[in-house]
C-alpha positions in Angstrom: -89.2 44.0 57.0 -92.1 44.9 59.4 -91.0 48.0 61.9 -92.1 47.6 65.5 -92.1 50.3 67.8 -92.9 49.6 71.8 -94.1 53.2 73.0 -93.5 53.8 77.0 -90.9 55.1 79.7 -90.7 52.1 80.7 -93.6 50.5 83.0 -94.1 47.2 84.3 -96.8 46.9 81.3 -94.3 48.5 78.8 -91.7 46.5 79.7 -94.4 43.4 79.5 -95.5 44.3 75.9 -91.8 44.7 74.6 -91.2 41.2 76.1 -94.2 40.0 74.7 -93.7 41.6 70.8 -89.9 40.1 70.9 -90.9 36.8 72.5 -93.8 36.4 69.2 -91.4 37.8 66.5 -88.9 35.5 67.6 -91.1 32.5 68.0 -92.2 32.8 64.6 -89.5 33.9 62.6 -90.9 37.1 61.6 -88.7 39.5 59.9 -89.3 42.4 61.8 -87.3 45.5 63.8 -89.1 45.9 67.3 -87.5 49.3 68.9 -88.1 50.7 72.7 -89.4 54.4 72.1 -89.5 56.3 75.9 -88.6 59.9 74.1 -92.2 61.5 75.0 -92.3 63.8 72.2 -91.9 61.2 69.5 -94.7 59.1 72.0 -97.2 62.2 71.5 -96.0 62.3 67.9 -97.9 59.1 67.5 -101.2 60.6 69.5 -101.7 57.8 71.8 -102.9 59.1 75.7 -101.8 56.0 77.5 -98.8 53.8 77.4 -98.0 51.6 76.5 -98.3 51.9 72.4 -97.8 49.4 69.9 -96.8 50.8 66.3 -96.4 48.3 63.5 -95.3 49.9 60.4 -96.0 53.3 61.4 -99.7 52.3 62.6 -100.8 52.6 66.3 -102.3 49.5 66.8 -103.2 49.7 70.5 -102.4 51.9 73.7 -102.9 51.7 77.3 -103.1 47.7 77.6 -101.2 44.7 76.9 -102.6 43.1 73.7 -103.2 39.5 73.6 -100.7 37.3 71.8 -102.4 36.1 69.0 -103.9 39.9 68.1 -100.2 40.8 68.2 -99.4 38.0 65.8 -102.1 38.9 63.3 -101.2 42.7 63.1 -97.5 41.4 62.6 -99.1 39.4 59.7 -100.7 41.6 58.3 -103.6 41.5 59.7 
């Protein structure tokens, strides 16, 4: 099972990327766990400057934009 975590306080683009990750786990019936982190210390435990932060398997992947869809697909595959 892939872990998913959206980091932000919850933003317009947080709450945009969230939407996004469940809409594209959902979609393609990925077996993932997508959590809504908004605790700032675990945020900064991750390093990341600007929200929002995507963390797939304990990995930051991105921070401070809204990834494309099919970039968040591949790092949910793997990629």
């Amino acid at each position: 099972m892939i872990s998913v975590k959206v980091l932000g306080p919850g933003c317009k683009k947080c709450q945009t990327l969230e939407s996004k990750v469940r809409e594209i786990v959902s979609k393609n019936n990925i077996d993932a766990v997508v959590e809504k982190v908004t605790d700032i210390q675990e945020m900064m435990n991750y390093g990341i400057m600007m929200t929002p932060g995507l963390v797939i398997n304990d990995q930051v992947k991105s921070f401070g934009i809204v990834p494309k869809e099919d970039q968040i697909l591949k790092w949910l595959n793997g990629g």
